[in-house]
N, C-alpha and C positions, 0 to 999 in steps of 0.2 A: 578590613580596609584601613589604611591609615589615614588619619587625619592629620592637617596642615595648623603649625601654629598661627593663631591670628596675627592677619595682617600678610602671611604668602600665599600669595597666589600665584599659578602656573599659568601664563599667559601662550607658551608656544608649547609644542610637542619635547622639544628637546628640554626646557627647564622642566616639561614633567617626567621625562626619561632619567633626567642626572641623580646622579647617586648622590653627591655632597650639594646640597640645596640653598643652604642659608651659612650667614656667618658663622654662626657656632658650629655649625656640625664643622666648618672647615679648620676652626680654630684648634675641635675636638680631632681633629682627624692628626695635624699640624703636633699639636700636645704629645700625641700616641706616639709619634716618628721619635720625637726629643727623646720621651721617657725610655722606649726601645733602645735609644741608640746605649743610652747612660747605665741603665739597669745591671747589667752582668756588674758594675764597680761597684755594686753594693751586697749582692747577692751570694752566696756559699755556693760552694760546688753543688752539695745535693740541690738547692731551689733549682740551679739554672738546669742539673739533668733532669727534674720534672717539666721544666716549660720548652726540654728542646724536644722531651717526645710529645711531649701537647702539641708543639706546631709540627712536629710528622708527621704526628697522626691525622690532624686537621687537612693533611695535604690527602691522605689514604682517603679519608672521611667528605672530603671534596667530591674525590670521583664516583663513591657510592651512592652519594645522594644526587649525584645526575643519573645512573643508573635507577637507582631504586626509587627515589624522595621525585625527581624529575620524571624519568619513562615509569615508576612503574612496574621493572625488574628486578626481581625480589633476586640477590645475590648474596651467599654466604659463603664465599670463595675470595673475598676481597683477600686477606691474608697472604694466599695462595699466589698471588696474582702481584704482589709485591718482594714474594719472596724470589718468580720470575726476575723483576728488576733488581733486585741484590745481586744477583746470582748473575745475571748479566753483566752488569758493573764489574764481579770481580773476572769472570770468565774475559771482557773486555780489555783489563788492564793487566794482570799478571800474563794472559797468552800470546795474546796481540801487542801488549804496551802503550794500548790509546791512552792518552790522559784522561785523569777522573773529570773532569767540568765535561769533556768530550762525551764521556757515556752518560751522562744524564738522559740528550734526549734516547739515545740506544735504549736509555733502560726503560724510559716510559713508552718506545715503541713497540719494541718484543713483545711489552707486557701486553698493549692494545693488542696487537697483532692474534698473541694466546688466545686474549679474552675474544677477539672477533671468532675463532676455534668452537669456544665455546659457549656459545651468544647464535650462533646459529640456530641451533633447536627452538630458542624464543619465539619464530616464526610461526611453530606447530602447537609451543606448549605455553603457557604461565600461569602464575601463582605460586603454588606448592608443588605443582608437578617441578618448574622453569628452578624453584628453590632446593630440589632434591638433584638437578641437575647440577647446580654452582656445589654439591656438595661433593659428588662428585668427579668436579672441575678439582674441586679440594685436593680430593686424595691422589689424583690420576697427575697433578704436577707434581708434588711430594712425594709421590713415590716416583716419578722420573728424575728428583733431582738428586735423590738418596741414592737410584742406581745406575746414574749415568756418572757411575764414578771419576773415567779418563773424562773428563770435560769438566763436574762441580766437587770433586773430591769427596763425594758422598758426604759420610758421618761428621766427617774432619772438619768440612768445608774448602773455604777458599779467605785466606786472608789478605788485608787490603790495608797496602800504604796511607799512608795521613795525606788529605786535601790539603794542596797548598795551591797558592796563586801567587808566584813570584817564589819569597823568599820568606812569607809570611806561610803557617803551617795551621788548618785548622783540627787540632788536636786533642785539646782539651773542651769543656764544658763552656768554658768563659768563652773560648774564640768560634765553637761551632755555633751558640746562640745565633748568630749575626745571620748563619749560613741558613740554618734552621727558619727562623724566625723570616728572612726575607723568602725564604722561600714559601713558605706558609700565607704570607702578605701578597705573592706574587701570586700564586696560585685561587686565592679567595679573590683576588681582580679579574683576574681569567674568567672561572666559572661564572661571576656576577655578571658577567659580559657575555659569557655560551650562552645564558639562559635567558637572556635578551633579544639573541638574532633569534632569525627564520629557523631554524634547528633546535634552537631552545624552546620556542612556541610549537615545534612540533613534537620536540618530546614531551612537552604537557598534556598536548591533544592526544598523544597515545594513553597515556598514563591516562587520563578520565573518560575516554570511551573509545576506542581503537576501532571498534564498528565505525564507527559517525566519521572520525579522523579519516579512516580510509574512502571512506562516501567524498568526504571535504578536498581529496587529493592526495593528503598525505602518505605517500610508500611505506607504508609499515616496515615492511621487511629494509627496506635501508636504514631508518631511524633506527631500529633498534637493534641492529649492528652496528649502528655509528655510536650508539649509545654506550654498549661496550666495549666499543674502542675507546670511547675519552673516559669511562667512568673505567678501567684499565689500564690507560694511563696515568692516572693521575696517583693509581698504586702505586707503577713502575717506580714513576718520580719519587713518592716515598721510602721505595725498598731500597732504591740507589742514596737519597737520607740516612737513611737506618746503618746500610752498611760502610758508608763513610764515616757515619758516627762509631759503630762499635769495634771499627775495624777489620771488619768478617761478612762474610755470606755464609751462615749456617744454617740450616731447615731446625733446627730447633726452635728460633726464632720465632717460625712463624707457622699454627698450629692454627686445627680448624675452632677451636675456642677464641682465637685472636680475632677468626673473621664474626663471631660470635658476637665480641665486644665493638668493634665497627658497626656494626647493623643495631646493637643496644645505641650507639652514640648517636647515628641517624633520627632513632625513632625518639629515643628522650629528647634530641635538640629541639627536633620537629620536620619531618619530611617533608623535601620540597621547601627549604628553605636556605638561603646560602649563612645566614648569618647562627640559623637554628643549629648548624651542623659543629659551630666553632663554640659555640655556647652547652651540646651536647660533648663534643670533647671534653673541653673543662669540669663537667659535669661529673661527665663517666670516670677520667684520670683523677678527680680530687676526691671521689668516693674509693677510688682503689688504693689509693697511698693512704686515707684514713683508718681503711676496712683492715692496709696490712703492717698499721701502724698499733692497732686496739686489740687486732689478733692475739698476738701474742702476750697483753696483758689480760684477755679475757683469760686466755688458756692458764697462766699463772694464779688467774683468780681463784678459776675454777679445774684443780688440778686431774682431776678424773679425765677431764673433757683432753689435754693433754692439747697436742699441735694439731688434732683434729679442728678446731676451733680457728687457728689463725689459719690452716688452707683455705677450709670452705668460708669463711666467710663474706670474702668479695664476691665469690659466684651467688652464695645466698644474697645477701645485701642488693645485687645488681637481680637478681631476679624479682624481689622485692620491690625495687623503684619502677623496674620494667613494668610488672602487673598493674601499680597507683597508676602512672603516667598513661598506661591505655583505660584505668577505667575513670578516673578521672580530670587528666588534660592530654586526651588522644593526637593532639596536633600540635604537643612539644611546647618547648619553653618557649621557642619562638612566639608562640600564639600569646603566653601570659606578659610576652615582656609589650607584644604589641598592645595587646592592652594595659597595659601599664603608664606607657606612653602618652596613651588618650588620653586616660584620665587626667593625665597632667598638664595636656594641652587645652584640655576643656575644665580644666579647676579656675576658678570655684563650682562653674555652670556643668559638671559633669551629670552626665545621665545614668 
């Protein structure tokens, strides 16, 4: 539970509803927008391609933790389910000639639409069984989009003109940040807000006892179809990122070890958290550019060991943090920063 600095107090419902509370946080919030806006002027190409797949990912990472961290369903098909919305995007724009801004929501609809496909069986199944289903969910898109060749070009793919809005082209690393990044901003407003209404309080109530929830009223079987409909769209909307950014819709892209590394960034941020999910992004993304930055001089070091060394190391290193974090902070970063927080608000008098 968080604690209030002294001296605020929540007098009506809605001051204890708002997300920006007191002056600082709004100052703080105000600061973030500036620095966002200014940042690409200072930055190298490679920083700004690490923080534009930080906020894709954080958009992909959204809709699993309303799936999973929110309802409850264990999903390892995210990947899968974004490579839908790529693939939709370009299917969209080279066949038909819709404008790219126009397939965005396309792409996060398809994808819900899929994921409601496959979100069915949750009715009957979860846990491990519901988690060998999303798997799959996995392979049964990927191999439909590898051979529905007349339609995704299979192997080749499908490549895709530069987003532009006007006359301005977002092509590079410097101009897509803006894209990326607001949309990642826009997307972490949303969720914050699903998980507020009447649907966000009933994907909780499934998620902690689906017995009781459904005794309480709750329709099981809607929520958690609706559940992968938004936590599938929110892929969509990432795949249609992904492949504005790289130019392509290609299923190389997006492998069942991708959906692998989403559900590690869930569970390290902290499930069921909207802010834990953007803090496990960072997390997961700044351990993979370390892991395959040391690889390769590990492997020099130690020359026996050869390029074995800089592959495996991110899977090892992540399987590593994965194991600490459930046996010593099972409820994510989220959980350490809130208390971190306390402490600071009750310094000196902390408990």
């Amino acid at each position: 539970m968080s604690i209030q600095p002294c001296g605020i107090f929540n007098r009506n419902y809605g001051q204890c509803m708002a997300v920006m509370r007191t002056t600082p946080q709004w100052i703080t919030f105000i600061a973030f927008l500036i620095l966002m806006g200014v940042l690409p002027l200072f930055l190298d190409s490679y920083i700004l391609s690490v923080i534009n797949r930080i906020a894709i990912y954080i958009v992909v990472a959204h809709g699993l933790n309303i799936l999973t961290g929110y309802t409850g369903q264990i999903s390892v098909a995210q990947s899968a389910f974004m490579a839908v919305g790529a693939f939709t995007t370009g299917i969209l724009s080279t066949k038909l000639g819709i404008n790219l801004w126009l397939c965005m929501p396309f792409a996060g609809i398809v994808a819900g639409l899929v994921g409601i496909l496959f979100g069915i069986p949750s009715f009957r199944v979860k846990g491990l069984y519901l988690a060998l289903i999303s798997i799959g969910a996995q392979f049964i898109i990927m191999y439909t989009l590898l051979h529905w060749k007349s339609l995704t070009g299979g192997v080749h793919g499908i490549s895709i003109e530069t987003l532009k809005f006007g006359s301005i082209e977002f092509g590079g690393d410097k101009s897509f940040f803006y894209i990326a990044v607001g949309t990642a901003c826009l997307a972490t407003y949303l969720v914050k807000n699903i998980v507020r209404t009447r649907s966000g309080r009933a994907f909780i109530a499934v998620r902690d006892n689906d017995i009781v929830a459904e005794f309480m009223g709750v329709n099981l079987y809607l929520y958690k179809v609706l559940s992968f409909f938004v936590g599938c769209f929110f892929a969509g909307i990432g795949g249609w990122l992904w492949a504005c950014y790289i130019g392509s819709a290609s299923i190389d892209q997006y492998s069942l070890i991708d959906s692998v590394w989403f559900l590690a960034m869930v569970v390290i941020g902290g499930m069921g958290s909207v802010l834990g999910t953007i803090f496990g992004v960072f997390f997961v993304e700044i351990l993979r550019e370390v892991t395959n930055i040391f690889g390769p001089v590990i492997g020099d070091a130690i020359p026996y060991l050869g390029m074995t060394v800089a592959t495996a190391l991110p899977l090892l290193t992540l399987g590593m943090i994965i194991v600490v974090f459930l046996i010593f902070e099972p409820r994510g970063l989220a959980h350490r920063w809130e208390i971190i927080k306390n402490l600071y608000r009750l310094w000196p008098y902390s408990r």
